[in-house]
C-alpha positions in Angstrom: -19.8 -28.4 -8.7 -17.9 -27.0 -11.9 -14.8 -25.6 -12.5 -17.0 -22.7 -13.0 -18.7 -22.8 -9.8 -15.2 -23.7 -8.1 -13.6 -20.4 -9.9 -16.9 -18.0 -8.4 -16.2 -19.3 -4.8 -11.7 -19.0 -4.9 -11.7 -15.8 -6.5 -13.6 -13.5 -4.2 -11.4 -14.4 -1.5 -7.8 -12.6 -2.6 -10.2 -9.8 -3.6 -12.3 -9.4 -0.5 -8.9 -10.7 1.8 -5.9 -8.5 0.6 -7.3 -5.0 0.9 -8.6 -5.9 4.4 -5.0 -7.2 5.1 -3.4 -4.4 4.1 -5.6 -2.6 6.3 -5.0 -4.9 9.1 -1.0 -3.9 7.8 -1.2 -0.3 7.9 -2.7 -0.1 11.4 -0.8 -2.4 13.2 2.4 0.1 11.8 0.5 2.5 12.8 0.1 1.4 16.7 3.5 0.1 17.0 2.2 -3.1 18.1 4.8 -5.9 17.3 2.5 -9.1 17.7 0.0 -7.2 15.5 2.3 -6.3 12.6 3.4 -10.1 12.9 -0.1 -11.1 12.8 -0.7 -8.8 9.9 2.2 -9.8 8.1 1.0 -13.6 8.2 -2.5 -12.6 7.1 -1.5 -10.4 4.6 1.0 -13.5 3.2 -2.4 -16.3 3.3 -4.7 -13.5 1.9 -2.0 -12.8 -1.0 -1.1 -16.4 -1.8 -5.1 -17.1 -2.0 -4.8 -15.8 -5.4 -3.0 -18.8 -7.1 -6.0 -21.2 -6.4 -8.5 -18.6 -7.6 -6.0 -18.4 -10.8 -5.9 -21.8 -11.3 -9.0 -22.4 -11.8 -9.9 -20.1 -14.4 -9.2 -21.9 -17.1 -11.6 -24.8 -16.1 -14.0 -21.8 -15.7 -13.5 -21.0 -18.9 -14.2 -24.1 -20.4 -17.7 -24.4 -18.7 -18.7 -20.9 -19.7 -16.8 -20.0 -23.1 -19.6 -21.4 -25.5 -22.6 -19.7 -23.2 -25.2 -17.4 -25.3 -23.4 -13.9 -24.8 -20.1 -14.6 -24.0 -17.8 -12.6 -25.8 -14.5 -14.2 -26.0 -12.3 -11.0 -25.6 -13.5 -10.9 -22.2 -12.4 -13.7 -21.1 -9.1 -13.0 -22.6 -9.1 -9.6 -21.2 -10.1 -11.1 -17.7 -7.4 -13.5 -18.2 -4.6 -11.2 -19.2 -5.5 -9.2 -15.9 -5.7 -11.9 -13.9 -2.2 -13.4 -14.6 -1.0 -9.7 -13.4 -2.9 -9.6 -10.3 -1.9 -13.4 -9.5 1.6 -12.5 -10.0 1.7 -9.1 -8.0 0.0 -11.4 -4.9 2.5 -14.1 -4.9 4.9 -10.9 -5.0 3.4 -9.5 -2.0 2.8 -12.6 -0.6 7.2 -13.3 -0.5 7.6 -9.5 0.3 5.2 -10.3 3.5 6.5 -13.3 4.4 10.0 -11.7 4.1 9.0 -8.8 6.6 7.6 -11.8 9.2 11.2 -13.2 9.0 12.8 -9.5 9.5 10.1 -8.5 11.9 11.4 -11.8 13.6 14.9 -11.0 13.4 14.5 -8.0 14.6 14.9 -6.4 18.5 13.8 -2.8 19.4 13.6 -0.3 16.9 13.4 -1.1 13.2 16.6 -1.3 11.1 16.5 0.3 7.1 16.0 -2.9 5.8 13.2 -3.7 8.4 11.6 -0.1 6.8 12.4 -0.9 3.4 10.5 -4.1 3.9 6.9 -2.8 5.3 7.4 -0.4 2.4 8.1 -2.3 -0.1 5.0 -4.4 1.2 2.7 -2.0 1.1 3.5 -0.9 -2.4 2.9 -4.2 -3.4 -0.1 -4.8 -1.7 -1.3 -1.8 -3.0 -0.2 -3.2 -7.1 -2.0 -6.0 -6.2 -5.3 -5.0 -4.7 -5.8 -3.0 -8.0 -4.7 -5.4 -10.0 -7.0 -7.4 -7.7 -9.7 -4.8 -8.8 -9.7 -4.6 -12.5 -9.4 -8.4 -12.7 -13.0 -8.8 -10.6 -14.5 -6.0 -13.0 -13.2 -7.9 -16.1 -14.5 -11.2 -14.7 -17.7 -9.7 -13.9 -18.7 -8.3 -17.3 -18.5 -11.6 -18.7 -21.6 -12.7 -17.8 -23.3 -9.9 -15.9 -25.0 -8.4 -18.6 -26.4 -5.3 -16.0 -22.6 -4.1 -15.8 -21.8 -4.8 -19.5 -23.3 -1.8 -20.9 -21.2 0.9 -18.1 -18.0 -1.0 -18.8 -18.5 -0.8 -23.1 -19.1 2.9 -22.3 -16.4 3.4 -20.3 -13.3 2.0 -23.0 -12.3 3.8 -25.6 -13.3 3.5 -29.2 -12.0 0.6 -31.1 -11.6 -1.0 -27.7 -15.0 -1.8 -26.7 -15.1 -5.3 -24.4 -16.1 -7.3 -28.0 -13.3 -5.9 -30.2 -10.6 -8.2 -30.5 -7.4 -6.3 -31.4 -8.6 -4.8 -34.0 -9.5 -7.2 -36.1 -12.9 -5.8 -37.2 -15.5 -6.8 -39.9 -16.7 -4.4 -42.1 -19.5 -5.1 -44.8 -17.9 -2.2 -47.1 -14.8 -4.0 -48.1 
C-alpha cells in the first residue's frame, strides 16, 4: 500500500460520515430524544475529526501521483487548497460537537440558550464542512478521473480552467 492508496481509503470516510451524522443530528433534535442527540453528537465529533487522517495523508498521495501521465499540477493544488478548508471546518465541528456532548451533559430538562446556541452553531458548521467536504472530493476526483475532467473544465470559468495556473499562461504570439 501507498500513500496514495492510504489517501483513497481515509478520505471517503469524513465525506461519506459527516453528512450522515448530521443527519443522525438533525433527527435526534427533531424527536427530542436525549440519549440520541448524545449519540449523535459523539458520531458527529468521530465522523468530523476523521478528516485530519484523510488530510494527512495527501501529501504522500501526492508524491506517488504528481509525476503520472495527465496529471495536471493545479489540480492538485486546487484539491489541496480545498481540502485544508474542509479539514479545518471538521475539526471545527468536531470541538463545536464535542462542546454540545459536554452541554448536553450538563444539562437537566429543557435546553438553556447556550445549550440552543450550541446545536446551532453545530449544524452551521456541519453544514460548512460537508460542502467544503464536497468540493474537496470533486477536486480530488478530477485528478485522475479523466471521465469527470471534461464536465468540471466546462463548468469554471474562462482563464480558470482546472490546468491554468494563476494566470500564468503561454502564448506563442509574444
Amino acid at each position: 500500500m501507498n500513500g496514495a492508496h492510504l489517501h483513497l481509503i481515509l478520505n471517503h470516510i469524513p465525506v461519506i460520515a459527516l453528512p450522515l451524522a448530521l443527519v443522525f443530528f438533525v433527527h435526534s433534535l427533531r424527536k427530542g430524544n436525549e440519549s440520541s442527540r448524545r449519540m449523535a453528537l459523539s458520531v458527529l465529533a468521530i465522523a468530523a475529526f476523521s478528516a485530519l487522517p484523510a488530510f494527512l495523508t495527501g501529501e504522500p498521495a501526492e508524491e506517488v501521483v504528481e509525476h503520472l501521465p495527465g496529471v495536471v499540477e493545479s489540480m492538485i493544488h486546487a484539491h489541496e487548497e480545498a481540502g485544508e478548508v474542509a479539514m479545518v471546518l471538521s475539526m471545527i465541528t468536531g470541538v463545536l460537537a464535542l462542546g454540545g456532548l459536554f452541554l448536553e451533559r450538563l444539562s437537566s430538562g429543557s435546553p438553556g440558550p447556550r445549550l440552543r446556541l450550541s446545536r446551532i452553531a453545530v449544524v452551521a458548521s456541519s453544514l460548512m464542512a460537508v460542502a467544503a467536504l464536497g468540493i474537496t472530493a470533486s477536486r480530488g476526483g478530477v485528478i485522475r478521473h479523466t471521465e469527470i475532467r471534461a464536465a468540471a473544465e466546462a463548468a469554471s470559468t474562462p482563464g480558470d480552467a482546472p490546468g491554468d495556473v494563476g494566470g500564468d499562461h503561454d502564448h506563442d504570439d509574444d
